[in-house]
Each structure stands twice: as structure tokens, then as C-alpha cells.
C-alpha positions, -999 to +999 in steps of 0.1 A: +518+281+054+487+298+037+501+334+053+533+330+035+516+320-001+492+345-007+509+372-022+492+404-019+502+425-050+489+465-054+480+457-091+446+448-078+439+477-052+421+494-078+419+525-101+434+551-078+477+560-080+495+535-058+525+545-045+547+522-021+574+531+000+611+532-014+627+500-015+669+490-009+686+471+020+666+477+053+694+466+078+676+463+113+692+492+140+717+477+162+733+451+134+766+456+132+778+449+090+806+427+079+834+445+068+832+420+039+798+429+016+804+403-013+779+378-024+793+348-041+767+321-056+766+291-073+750+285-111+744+250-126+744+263-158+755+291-182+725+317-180+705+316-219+714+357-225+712+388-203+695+404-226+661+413-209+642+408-244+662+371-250+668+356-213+643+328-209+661+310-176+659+314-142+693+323-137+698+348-168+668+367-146+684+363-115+715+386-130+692+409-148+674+421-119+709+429-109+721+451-139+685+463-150+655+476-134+619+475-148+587+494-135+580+477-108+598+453-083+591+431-050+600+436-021+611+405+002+574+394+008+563+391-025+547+428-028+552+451-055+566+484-051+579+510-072+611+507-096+617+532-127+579+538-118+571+559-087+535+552-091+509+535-112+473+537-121+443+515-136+420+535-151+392+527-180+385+494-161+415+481-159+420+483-196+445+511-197+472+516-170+496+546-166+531+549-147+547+582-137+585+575-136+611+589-114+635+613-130+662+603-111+666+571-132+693+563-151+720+545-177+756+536-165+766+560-191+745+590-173+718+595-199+685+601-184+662+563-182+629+574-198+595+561-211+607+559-246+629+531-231+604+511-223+581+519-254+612+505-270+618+476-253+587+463-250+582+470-296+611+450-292+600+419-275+573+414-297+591+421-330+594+391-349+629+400-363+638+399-325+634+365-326+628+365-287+618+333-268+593+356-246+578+376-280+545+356-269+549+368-231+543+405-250+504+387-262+499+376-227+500+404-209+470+416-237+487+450-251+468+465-279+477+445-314+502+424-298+489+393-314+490+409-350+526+424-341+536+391-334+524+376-366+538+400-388+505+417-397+514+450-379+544+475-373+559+469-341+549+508-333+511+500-335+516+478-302+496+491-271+521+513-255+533+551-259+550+574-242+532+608-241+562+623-222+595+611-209+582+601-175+550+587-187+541+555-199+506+543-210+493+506-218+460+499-235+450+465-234+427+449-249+414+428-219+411+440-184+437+424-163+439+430-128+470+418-125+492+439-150+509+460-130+527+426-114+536+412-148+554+440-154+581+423-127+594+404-153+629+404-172+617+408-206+595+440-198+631+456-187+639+488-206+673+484-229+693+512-244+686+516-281+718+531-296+739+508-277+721+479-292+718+494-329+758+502-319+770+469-309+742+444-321+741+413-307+772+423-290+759+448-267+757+423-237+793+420-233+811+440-203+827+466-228+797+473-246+768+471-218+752+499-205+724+492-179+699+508-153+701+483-123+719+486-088+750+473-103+773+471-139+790+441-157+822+442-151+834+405-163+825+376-178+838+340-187+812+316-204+812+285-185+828+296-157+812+331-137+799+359-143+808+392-119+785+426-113+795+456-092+774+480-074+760+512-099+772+545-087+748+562-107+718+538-096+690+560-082+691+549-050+727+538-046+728+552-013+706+525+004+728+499-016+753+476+010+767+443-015+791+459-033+801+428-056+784+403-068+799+367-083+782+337-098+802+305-108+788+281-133+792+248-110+776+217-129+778+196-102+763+198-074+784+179-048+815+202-062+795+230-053+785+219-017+824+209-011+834+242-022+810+261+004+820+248+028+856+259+014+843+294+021+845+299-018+802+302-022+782+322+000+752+301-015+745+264-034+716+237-039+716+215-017+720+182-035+690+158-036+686+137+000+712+159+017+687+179+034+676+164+064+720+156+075+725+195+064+699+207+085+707+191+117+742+196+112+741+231+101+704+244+113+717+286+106+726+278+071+703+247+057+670+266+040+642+250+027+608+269+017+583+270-003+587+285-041+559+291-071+575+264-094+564+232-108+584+202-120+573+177-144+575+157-180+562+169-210+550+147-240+560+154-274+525+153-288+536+170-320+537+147-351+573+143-345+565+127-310+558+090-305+527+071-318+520+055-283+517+090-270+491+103-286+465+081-265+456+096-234+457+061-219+495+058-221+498+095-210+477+086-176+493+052-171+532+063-166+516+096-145+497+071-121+522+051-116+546+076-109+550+070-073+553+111-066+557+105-027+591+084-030+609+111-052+599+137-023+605+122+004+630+091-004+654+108-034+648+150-030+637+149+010+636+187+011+600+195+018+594+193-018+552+190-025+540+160-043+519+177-073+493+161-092+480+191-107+502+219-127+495+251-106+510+249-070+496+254-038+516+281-033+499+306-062+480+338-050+445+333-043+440+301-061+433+267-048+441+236-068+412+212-072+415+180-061+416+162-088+407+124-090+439+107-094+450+125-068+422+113-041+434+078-052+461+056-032+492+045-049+483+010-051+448+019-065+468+042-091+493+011-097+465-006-109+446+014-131+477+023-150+483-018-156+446-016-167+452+012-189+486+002-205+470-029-217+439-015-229+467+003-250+479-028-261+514-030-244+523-057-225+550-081-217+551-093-255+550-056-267+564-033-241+562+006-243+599+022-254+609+057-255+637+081-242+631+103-211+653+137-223+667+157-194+689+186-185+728+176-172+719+173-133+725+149-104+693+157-093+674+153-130+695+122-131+681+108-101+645+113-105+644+098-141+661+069-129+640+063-102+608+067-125+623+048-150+627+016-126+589+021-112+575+025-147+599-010-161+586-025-124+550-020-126+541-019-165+571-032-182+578+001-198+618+009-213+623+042-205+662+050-222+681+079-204+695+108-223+711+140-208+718+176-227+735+204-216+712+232-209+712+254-240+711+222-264+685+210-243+664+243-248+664+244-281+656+204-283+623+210-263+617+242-283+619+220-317+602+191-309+631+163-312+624+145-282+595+118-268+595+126-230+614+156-217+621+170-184+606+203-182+603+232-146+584+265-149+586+292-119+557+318-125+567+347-140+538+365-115+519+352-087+489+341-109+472+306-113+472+316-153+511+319-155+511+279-151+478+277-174+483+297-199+517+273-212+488+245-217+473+269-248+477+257-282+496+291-291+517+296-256+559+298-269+568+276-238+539+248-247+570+226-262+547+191-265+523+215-285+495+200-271+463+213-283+428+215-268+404+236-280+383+240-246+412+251-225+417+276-251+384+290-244+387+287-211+419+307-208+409+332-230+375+339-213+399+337-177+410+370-189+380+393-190+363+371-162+353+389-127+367+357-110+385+329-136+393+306-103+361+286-120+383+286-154+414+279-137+401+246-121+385+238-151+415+236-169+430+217-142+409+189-145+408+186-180+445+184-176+443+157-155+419+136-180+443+143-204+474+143-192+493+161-213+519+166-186+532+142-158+531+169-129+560+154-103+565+180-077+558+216-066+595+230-055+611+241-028+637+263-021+667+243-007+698+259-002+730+267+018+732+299+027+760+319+045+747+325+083+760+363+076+734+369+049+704+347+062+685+375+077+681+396+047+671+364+020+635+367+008+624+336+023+590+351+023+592+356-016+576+325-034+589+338-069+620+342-055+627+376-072+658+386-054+676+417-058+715+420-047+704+456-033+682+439-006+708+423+008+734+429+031+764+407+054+760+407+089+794+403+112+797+363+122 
């Protein structure tokens, strides 16, 4: 499986231009299309924005990759080739990097898609008055005077990127990454179209007002319900283009979804949890299940808000070791999900998780030393640990916090309360602290052990049980400017798992139904599972 995890990305070949072949729907010779070259797909929730400088969710980036195109993209193994950007080039040891866009980019509305754009966008991001949930994503990829930007301290136009002509952009950084040019994959590093949004305001999003520089245009949506984007004319390389539409429909449940596959009405859905194995023998062309760069697990509210019992590291390790992590995979989820007992997965580029001590332990010996610890706590029988377990409206989340709920009332006597929120309520819960143990996934936003790390920093905007340690501070700073931070990475790792700031539960899996007519162009290869409509095409059944 190692072949398919190790993501090679250019951003590391060195100082020289890189320039990768031109990307779109490859359809082998000798496939004959379907006359039909619609995707349909299934949502469990309302996306957070498809604004590239506000989106914060999977599925908001999902459609932006659609209706906006950055520098840089992937292509269906992982690698990066060129976007906006032709080429791209580290120079000055990595500290500065320079892109020569194509200047055959551009907007729905025909203007030319330029550096400016980008110079804009990304002033945008990490403008305070932006108020984006990303701004700190601007500090983490280390431009010059990003973290004063984001304080306030400095005019968003003093932030480490210029645009010395229109197809020329140039980033100073302020520590060497080897990895920037892949970070630059990401939604909220996607230009947007000034005078539209100084126009329309927060309005611009909508399909009357939109302009965009993707493969396809909004042409309609319904909150709640779906979301529709057609294929770009004026999109650079609309020629190598086949899906010509593109629908996703907000389904919340995900047995309605399943039943409505097989209706013919989705071309794609979750598979619900335990359904695997039955879907897979009965439908082995259309059940999928493969490895991606995501994480589940529970975060503790370690804020002064958050509970009193939760603040000692003993209670913290107690309901993670007795969280029986092989029974949710393989008894409620069964879809080749990976028991994780550390934050990064197995799946990241050129990292190894350690393995840490817990982990070498067997579930009764973990069963055990969490009874040890909870009483050395000073909860028992006579005074048993209480608290609410927050998640996200899901069958699935449902099932998994029921099931650790019963082992952790079993084994230590512990009264765990379930509470469910739909998914923008339960953002901005997390985000403000009003919740004891909460249900949290994070997907790398680039194929790099630090974009699982980095959330454990006391500053990181996504570190919502603001837990705070001052070594894995250092340690993620120093990972930065380090020849090889795999020391630093594993470091933090096992500091995380002394700590336990986190319950890790599982590393995900892809598990999905997928139409047999569009099978052979998914990105299974992909573990960030950055797919693009334009790769994809229908086959005839």
C-alpha cells in the first residue's frame, strides 16, 4: 500500500522551472463515451461558503475546485502539475518561489485571470476584516509578515507576495519550505475577482453575481437541497473537458442516499457504516474503498470553558485507552478504515508514524490502565466522570459515539450524554469553545506530516480544544527550517500521546458507491482526494 501513499510532489525537485504536462480528461483509445456526461453526487451537508477565502469543509472545496482554479493542481495520483501556473521555481533556498502564468487564463466574464488576482486573494485571506476561518492557513505557509498582517500590526499589502507583471507571481517566505508549491493546492489560495466582490459584497457567491476561473460556472443553487455547475466555455482548456454538468444534493441521511442510487438518481454516495462488506460482494464494479489522508477523532475542550476533569492528562488517557479502536473499524464502520492511535496517518508522504506506547499495548492491558488512571483521578463508582460527547448530525457519528459511550460507561463508569448539531452550528460551537468532548475530522490540506501537526500549536485556527504546549510549539516551528523535521514530527507525536489532548479513533477510508460508467476515471490513487469534474468522464454501460 506504501506505492499508493507516498505522494511524490515537484515542490521538492528543486530550484530549477518545473513544468508538468497539461492536465484534463485522459480517456484511454478505444473507450467508447456515454452519450450521457452528467455527474450527480451526494452531500451530507450544506457546504460552509464557496468562497475560496471562507470555505473551511470538505465539500465547499470539493465545488470550488470545480468553479475556480489556483496555481497548481493534482493530477489523479497525487502529483502536482500546472494550473493558472505553467511553471514554478524555488530559488534563494527555497525561501522565494516564482510562477509564470498562462495567458490563456481566464474569468467567466472574459477578462484576462492574472497575478494581481492572486496578490489579491491571498491580502485577502489574511486580512483581519475578512474574517476568514483559514486567515491562519496564510501564516502557515510562512509568507513574509503574515503573522503581523494577521494581527493587525501590518497593511495587508506588506504580506510576502507581488506581482511584478501580470503573469508573474513571486512569494518570499520567511522560512524555507520545501513543500510550498503543494500548499498552493488548496481552496483558499484560489484567485477571486476583486470588482465583483467590492460589487456584490458578500453576495458575490450567488449564481447571478459569480464570476469564476474553473472548468465550470454556477448556474443554480438551493440551500439545503443542491447545488448545480456547468462546464466553462471560456476555461483554458475547455477542449479536453468531457462532464458537462455537474449536480450535488444535500442528502443528510445516509440510507436515503444509498436508496436513491440505486434509484439511478446519484452517480455517487457514502456508503453507510457496516454496509460495506454486503455492498461489495453484491456490487464488486461499484463498492470503493481506499485509503485517504484524513483522521477522525475527539477533541477536548481544554479551554477554561471546558470541564474541570479534563484538564488532567489522566482522564484524557483513560477514555482514549479504553476506546476499543478495533471494534468501531471492523464491527460498526467495516470499510478498511485504520485503527489510529497517533494523529498523522499512515498514509502521509514520506513520514512514518512512531509507534507509540499505547499503541504496542493490548486492549485488555489498555482496559486496565485506564481503570488505574480514572481512579487515581478520583472517579469511581461513588463519583463517576459526566460530560457530553458533541457531534455532527450523522448516522455514522451517531454510531460511533454510542458505541464509545457504552465501552467507556462498561469499563470505567463514565456518563457520556449524546448531543448532535447540524453542521454549520456545530462549526461555530467547536470554533467558540461551548462544548466538553466534540467530534472533530481533518483531511490534509497537502501531503505533509505537518498539516496534521501543525493544528496541535497553541496559535493554529483549527486547534478548537486550545490546547497549549510549549515544546510542540518549538518543535513545529523549528520543523520548518529543518533539513529533515521527520525527528520533530515524531516528537510531537509522542508527546501527543502522553498528553492526550486528542482521542485519535481512526485514519479514513474512502468508501463509496460509485457509478460503474465513471469508475475508471476516479482518483483512487489520490489520498487527498482532490478531484476535479474535468478529469472525469462516463464510459458507455
Amino acid at each position: 500500500m506504501k506505492s499508493v501513499m507516498k505522494i511524490l510532489t515537484a515542490a521538492l525537485v528543486g530550484t530549477t522551472f518545473l513544468v508538468a504536462p497539461t492536465f484534463a480528461a485522459k480517456v484511454p483509445e478505444g473507450v467508447k463515451l456515454a452519450e450521457d456526461q452528467t455527474f450527480t453526487y451526494r452531500a451530507l451537508d450544506e457546504h460552509s461558503s464557496i468562497d475560496p477565502q471562507i470555505v473551511e469543509d470538505v465539500s465547499g472545496s470539493d465545488i470550488i475546485r470545480d468553479l475556480f482554479e489556483g496555481l497548481l493542481n493534482q493530477d489523479a495520483n497525487g502529483n502536482l502539475i500546472p494550473g493558472v501556473a505553467e511553471s514554478w521555481e524555488a530559488s534563494n533556498g527555497n525561501l522565494t518561489y516564482t510562477f509564470k502564468l498562462r495567458k490563456n487564463a481566464k474569468w467567466s466574464n472574459g477578462d484576462p485571470v492574472t497575478a494581481h488576482d492572486f496578490v489579491y486573494a491571498w491580502r485577502r485571506l489574511a486580512d483581519p476584516e475578512t474574517a476568514s476561518p483559514y486567515s491562519w492557513y496564510i501564516e502557515l505557509m510562512s509568507l513574509e509578515n503574515a503573522k503581523e498582517v494577521l494581527a493587525g500590526e501590518k497593511d495587508p499589502s506588506e504580506l510576502g507576495v507581488s506581482a511584478p507583471d501580470d503573469y508573474t507571481l513571486v512569494v518570499n517566505l520567511t522560512a524555507p519550505l520545501p513543500y510550498f508549491a503543494a500548499m498552493t493546492t488548496h481552496a483558499s489560495t484560489f484567485p477571486t475577482p476583486q470588482k465583483i466582490i467590492e460589487k456584490y459584497g458578500k453576495e458575490w457567491t450567488k449564481p447571478e453575481n459569480i464570476v469564476s476561473n474553473g472548468a465550470y460556472v454556477l448556474t443554480e443553487h438551493v440551500p439545503n437541497e443542491r447545488l448545480v455547475r456547468e462546464r466553462n466555455p471560456l476555461y483554458w482548456n475547455d477542449a479536453e473537458t468531457v462532464i458537462e454538468k455537474v449536480t450535488v444534493l444535500v442528502i443528510n441521511d445516509d440510507n436515503t442516499a444509498l436508496t436513491r442510487y440505486f434509484a439511478g438518481e446519484l452517480d455517487r454516495t457514502e456508503i453507510p457504516s457496516g454496509e460495506y462488506p454486503r455492498l461489495k460482494e453484491e456490487y464488486p464494479d461499484q463498492a470503493l474503498s481506499f485509503p485517504r489522508l484524513c483522521s477522525y477523532y475527539y477533541t477536548f475542550n481544554l479551554s477554561d470553558s471546558g470541564p474541570e476533569a479534563f484538564k488532567d492528562k489522566r482522564v484524557r488517557q483513560a477514555l482514549s485507552y479504553a476506546l476499543d479502536r478495533n471494534i468501531i473499524t471492523e464491527q460498526v464502520l467495516k470499510g478498511g478504515q485504520f485503527p489510529a492511535y497517533t494523529f498523522t496517518p499512515a498514509a502521509t508522504a514520506n513520514f512514518t508514524p512512531p509507534d507509540v506506547e499505547y499503541a504496542k499495548m493490548t486492549q485488555a492491558e489498555r482496559d486496565a490502565k485506564a481503570k488505574e488512571l480514572m481512579e487515581a483521578a478520583g472517579y469511581n463508582a461513588d463519583n463517576p466522570l459526566k460530560f457530553e460527547l458533541l457531534y455532527n448530525t450523522s448516522e455514522g457519528h451517531k454510531k460511533i459515539a454510542t458505541v464509545a459511550a457504552q465501552m467507556w460507561k462498561q469499563k470505567l463508569g463514565v456518563e457520556a450524554t449524546l448531543a448532535n448539531q447540524e453542521w454549520k452550528v456545530f462549526l461555530e460551537t467547536r470554533s467558540k469553545q461551548d462544548f466538553e468532548l466534540a467530534r472533530s475530522g481533518w483531511c490534509g490540506d497537502y501531503n505533509e506530516a505537518s498539516t496534521f501537526l501543525d493544528l496541535m500549536t497553541t496559535p493554529s485556527g483549527y486547534n478548537d480544544g486550545k490546547f497549549s504546549n510549549a515544546e510542540i510549539d518549538k518543535l513545529m516551528q523549528d520543523a520548518r527550517t529543518a533539513a529533515d523535521p521527520n525527528a520533530n514530527y515524531t516528537k510531537v507525536e509522542e508527546i501527543m500521546a502522553e498528553e492526550m489532548p486528542i482521542i485519535p479513533v481512526y485514519h479514513y477510508t474512502a468508501v463509496f458507491m460509485l457509478d460503474p460508467g465513471l469508475v475508471d476515471s476516479w482518483p483512487v490513487n489520490n489520498v487527498e482526494q482532490n478531484w476535479y469534474s474535468r478529469d472525469l468522464y462516463r464510459v458507455e454501460k
